[in-house]
N, C-alpha and C positions, 0 to 999 in steps of 0.2 A: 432150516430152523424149525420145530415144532412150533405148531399155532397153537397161542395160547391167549388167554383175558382173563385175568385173575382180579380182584380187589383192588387191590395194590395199587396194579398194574392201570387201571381205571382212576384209582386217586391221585397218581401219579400222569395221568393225564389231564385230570381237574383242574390239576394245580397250573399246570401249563396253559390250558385255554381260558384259566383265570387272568394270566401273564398277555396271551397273545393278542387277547381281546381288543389291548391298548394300544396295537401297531398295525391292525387292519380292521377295513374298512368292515360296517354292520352286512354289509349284502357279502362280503367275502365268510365271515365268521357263523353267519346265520346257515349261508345256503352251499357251506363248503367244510369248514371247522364243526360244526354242531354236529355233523355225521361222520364223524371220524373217532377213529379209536387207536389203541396202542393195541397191535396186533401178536407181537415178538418181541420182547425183549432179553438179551444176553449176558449185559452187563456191560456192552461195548457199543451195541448197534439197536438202536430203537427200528422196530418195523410199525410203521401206522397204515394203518387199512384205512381206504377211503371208496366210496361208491360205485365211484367209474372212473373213466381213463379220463374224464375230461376234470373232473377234479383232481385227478394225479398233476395234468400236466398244469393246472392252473395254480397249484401249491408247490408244485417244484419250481414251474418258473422264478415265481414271484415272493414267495414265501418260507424255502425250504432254508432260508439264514435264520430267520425268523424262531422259527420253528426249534429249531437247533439250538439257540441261546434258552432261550426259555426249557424247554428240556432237563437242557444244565443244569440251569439254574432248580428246576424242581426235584432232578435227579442227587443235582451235589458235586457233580462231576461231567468234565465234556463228553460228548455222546455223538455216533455217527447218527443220518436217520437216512431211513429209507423208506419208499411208499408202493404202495402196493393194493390192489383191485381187489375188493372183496364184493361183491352185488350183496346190495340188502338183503334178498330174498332169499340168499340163503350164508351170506356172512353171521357173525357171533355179533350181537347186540350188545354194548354196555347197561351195565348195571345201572346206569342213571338213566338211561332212556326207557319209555315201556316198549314193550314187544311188541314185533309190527303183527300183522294180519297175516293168515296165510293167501291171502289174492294172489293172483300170477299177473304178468305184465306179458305184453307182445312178443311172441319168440325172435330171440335174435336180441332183445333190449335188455341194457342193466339197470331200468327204473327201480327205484324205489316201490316195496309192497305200500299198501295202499291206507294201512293202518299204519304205517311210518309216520312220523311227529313233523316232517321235514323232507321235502322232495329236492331231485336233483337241479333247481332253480331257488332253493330259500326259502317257499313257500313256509309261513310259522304255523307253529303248533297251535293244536286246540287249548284254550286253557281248561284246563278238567274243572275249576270252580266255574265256569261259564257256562251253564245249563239250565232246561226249562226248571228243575225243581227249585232250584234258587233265585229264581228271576221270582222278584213280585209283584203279580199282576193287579193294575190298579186302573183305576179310569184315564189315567193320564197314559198309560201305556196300552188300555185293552186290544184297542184295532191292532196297532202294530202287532202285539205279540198273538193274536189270534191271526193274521197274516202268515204267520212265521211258522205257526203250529200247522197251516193249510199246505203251506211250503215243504214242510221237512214231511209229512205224509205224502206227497205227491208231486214231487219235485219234477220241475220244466211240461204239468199239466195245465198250472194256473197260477195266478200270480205272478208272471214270467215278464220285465223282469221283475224283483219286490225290491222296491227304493225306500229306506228307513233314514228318515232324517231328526236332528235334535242338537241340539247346543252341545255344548263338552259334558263329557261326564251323567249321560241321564239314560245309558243303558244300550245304547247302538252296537257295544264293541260283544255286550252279554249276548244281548238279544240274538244277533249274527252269529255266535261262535254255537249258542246254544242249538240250531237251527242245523247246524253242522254234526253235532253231536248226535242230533236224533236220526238224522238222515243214515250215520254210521251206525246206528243200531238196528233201523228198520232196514237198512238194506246194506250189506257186509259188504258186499264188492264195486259199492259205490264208488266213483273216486273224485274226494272231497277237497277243495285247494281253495285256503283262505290265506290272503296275503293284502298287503297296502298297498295305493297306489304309488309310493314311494318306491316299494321294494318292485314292483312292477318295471316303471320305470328304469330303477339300475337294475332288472335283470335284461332289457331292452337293449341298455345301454352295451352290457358286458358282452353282449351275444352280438352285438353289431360290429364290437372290438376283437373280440376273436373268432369271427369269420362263424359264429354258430346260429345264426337269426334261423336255418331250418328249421334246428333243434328245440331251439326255446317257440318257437309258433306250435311246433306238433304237441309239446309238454301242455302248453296252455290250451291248447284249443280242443282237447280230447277230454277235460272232465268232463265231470257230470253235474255237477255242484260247484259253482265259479262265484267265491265271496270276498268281495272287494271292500277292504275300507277306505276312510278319508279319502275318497274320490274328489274332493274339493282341492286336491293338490295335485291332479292328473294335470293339470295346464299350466301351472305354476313352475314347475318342476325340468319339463323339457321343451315347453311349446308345443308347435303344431304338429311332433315327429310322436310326441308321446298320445295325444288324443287319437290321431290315427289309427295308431297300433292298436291303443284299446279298443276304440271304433270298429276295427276286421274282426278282433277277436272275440267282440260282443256277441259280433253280428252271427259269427261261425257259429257260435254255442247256442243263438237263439233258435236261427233257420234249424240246426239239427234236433231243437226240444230241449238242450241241457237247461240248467236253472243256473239263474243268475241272478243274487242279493247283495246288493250295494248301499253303503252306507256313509254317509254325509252330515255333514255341520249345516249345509243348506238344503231346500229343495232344487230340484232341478232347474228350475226358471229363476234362480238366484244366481246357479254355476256360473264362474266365468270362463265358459268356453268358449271357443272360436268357431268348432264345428256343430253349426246347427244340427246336422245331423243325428249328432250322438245325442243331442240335447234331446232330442227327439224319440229317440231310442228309449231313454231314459224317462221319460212322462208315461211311453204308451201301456206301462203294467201297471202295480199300485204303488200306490205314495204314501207313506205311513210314517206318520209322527210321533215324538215321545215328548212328551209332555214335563214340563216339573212336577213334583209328585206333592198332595196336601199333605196338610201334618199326622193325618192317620195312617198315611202310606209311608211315609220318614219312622215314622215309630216302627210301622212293621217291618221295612228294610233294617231297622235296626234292630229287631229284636229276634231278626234271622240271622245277623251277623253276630252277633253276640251268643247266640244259642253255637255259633259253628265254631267260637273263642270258646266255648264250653264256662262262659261266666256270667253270671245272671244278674242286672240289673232290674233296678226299681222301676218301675212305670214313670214318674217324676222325674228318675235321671235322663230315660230316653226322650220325652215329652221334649225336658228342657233340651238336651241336643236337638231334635228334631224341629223347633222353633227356634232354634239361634241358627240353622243352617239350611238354607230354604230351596237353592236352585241346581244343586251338584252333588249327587250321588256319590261321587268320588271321593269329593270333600265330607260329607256325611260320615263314609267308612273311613275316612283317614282321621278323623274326630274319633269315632270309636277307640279306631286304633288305640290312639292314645289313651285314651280313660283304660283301656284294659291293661298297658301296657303299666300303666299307674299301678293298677289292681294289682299285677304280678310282680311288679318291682317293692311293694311297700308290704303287703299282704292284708290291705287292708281298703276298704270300700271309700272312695269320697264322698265328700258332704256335697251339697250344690251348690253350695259357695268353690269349692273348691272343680268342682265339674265346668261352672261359666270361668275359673282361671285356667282350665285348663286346655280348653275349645277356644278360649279370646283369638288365637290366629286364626282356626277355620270360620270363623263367624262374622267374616268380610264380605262372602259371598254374594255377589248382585241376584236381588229379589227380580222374578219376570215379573215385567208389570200386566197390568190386569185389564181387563175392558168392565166397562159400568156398566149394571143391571140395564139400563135400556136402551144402550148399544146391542147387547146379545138380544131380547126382547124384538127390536127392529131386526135385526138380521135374521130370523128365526120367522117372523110373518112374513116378512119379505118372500123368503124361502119354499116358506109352508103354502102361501097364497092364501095368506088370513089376518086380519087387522090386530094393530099391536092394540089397541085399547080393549078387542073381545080377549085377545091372549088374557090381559089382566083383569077383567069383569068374570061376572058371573055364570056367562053361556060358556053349556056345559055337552054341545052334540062332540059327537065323535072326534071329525078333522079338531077343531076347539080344545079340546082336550087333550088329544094326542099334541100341539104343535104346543100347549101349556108345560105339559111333562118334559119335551126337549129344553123351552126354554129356561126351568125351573134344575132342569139336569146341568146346562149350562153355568147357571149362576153359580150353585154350586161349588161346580170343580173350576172355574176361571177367576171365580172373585172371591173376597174373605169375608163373604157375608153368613152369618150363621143361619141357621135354618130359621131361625123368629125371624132375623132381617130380611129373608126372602122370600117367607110368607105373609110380611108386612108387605111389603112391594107386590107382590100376587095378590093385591086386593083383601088382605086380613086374614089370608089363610091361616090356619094353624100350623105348626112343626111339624108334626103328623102328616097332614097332606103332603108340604113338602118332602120331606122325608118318603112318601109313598111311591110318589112321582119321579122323586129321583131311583130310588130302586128299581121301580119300573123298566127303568132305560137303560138302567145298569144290567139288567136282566136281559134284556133284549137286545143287547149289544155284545152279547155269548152266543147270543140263537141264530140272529138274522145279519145276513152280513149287507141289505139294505141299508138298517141302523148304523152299524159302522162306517156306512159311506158318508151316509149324512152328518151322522157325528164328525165324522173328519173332517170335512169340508167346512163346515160351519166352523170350527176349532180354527182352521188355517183361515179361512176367511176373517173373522171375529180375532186373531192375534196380529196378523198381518197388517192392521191399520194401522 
């Protein structure tokens, strides 16, 4: 038969892994379906290209009934199918996929090129919205994402490994992918593999089932850039057989220099894992938090999200989203969503009566709670090696000053005191000072990456109680 990949021929495979989606497993569709295509068709005999032999045979075994009804059903009529080896590197790409890289892989191998969305284990795509220019950087997020920018310039130099931890929904999944993204810009033959500890596990699993644990160890353990999320469900998941496996595989990419960024709902001395080891593992690079974001950072998160909807809100309507919706990013953009989707469906702008009915489900959100002015205040002299009462008096030497401006940088972004209120508690300062003090450290937390130690620490210290 001629090889061919027309439109069509593509929508008519869409339609199909629309269908098949619902009869196999995510780790089969992800890291075996998503890189297949319809390579021949005659009118009788569907040919689908697929990567390597080892997905042939894992699709004909298991799957090729499957495959065949659905077909059918997209085509309109029953249809033979047949599968058939194409290597990425130099098979026809569909039209919904981007085009891989031209990197080469090791002779004799039919990996995946390295700009592929999807390697021969699942590994998932970058999302193309998840990058440093849309990330917005705030006090609640600076350290982290100034980690991540140090990372993807010099990846497995420093910061090795970089552990980013944060609640649901406050930037972990961004921040990581973006990290990834730049990595693939500054260096093309990088090879970049972001995947969950879920999907880890069952590809563990799969390779332990069918006699491939060689093959899936060499895949993982040869990037260069190794980006693990929800790491908090690596022990959950399989026990002590899945901590392990990550454990070797850590260890392999660390001793050889690659980089490794892991990302978590906890920090590591929270993880429930068995193997102290890895706990271990997991502390000795940085530890970097994301923070809830204030409401001047909600508005800006939303007033980038709204500029990329291409529809422009009032300051007043973001304001009031951005105070009805305080701890979740997610929920933030899924609020927008809606107001826009309002916009485009009516053709016509809400009122704010009609903006707080139409946020009422996102606006359930649990507030982080806060610590009080003079908890932070004591944690901060503590710290500093200088007494909470000169922090708040008048002595104005050096150490005194600098260990005033953390603690004033603190109030801040951790409590909802406005600037009069925490230059009333600083001894009657005015807004102005305050306001100065805090820039200060904001400024200094881009320069010195001292600052952002302490910032951090302080932060997890001072939330953690």
């Amino acid at each position: 038969m001629a090889h061919s990949a027309t439109a069509s021929s593509d929508e008519i495979w869409a339609r199909a892994l629309s269908q098949l989606r619902s009869h196999v497993s995510a780790a089969t569709y992800e890291g075996f379906l998503r890189q297949t295509f319809i390579a021949d068709y005659d009118g009788n005999t569907v040919v689908i290209g697929v990567p390597n032999a080892f997905a042939r045979d894992w699709l004909e075994r298991r799957h090729l009934g499957d495959i065949r009804d659905c077909l059918g059903v997209a085509l309109g009529h029953p249809v033979e199918v047949l599968m058939e080896v194409f290597p990425v590197e130099t098979g026809p790409v569909p039209s919904w996929l981007p085009p891989s890289s031209s990197a080469s892989t090791p002779q004799g191998e039919s990996e995946p090129s390295i700009g592929c969305p999807y390697d021969g284990f699942g590994a998932s795509r970058l999302n193309p919205r998840y990058t440093f220019e849309n990330f917005v950087v705030a006090d609640c997020n600076r350290f982290a994402h100034a980690a991540a920018m140090q990372v993807a310039k010099a990846p497995g130099e420093s910061y090795n490994p970089l552990f980013i931890h944060s609640k649901s929904g406050l930037g972990k999944t961004h921040l990581m992918q973006a990290l990834g993204h730049l990595v693939h810009q500054r260096f093309p033959h990088a090879q970049v593999m972001y995947v969950s500890a879920e999907d880890f596990v069952n590809h563990m699993i799969s390779a332990i089932r069918e006699n491939t644990v060689d093959a899936f160890r060499a895949r993982y353990r040869r990037v260069d850039v190794w980006l693990v999320d929800d790491i908090q469900f690596i022990a959950a998941i399989e026990g002590p057989a899945s901590e392990e496996e990550f454990f070797h595989t850590f260890n392999t990419l660390y001793e050889t220099n690659k980089q490794v960024v892991i990302a978590s709902d906890a920090p590591p001395r929270s993880l429930r894992l068995m193997n102290e080891r890895l706990r271990s593992r997991l502390e000795m690079g940085i530890v970097a938090d994301l923070r809830c974001p204030d409401v001047e950072t909600r508005v800006a998160i939303l007033e980038k999200k709204a500029a990329a909807e291409r529809i422009e809100l009032s300051r007043d309507v973001l304001e009031l989203v951005a105070k009805r919706i305080e701890s979740n990013i997610r929920v933030l953009e899924g609020a927008l969503t809606k107001i826009c989707a309002y916009i485009s469906l009516t053709d016509q702008m809400p009122s704010l009566a009609q903006v707080e009915e139409l946020i009422a489900d996102y606006s359930s959100a649990i507030n982080e709670s806060h610590v009080s002015m003079p908890e932070i205040v004591d944690a901060v002299a503590e710290r500093l090696g200088v007494s909470p009462d000169d922090i708040l008096g008048p002595k104005r030497h050096k150490e005194l000053s600098w260990a005033r401006q953390v603690a004033i940088y603190l109030c801040r972004e951790l409590t909802d005191g406005s600037l009069a209120a925490i230059g009333h508690f600083f001894g009657g300062r005015d807004h102005s000072t305050v306001l100065h003090s805090y820039n200060k450290v904001a400024e200094l937390l881009a320069e010195d990456r001292r600052v952002l130690f302490l910032i951090n620490e302080l932060k997890s210290q001072l939330t953690a109680q």
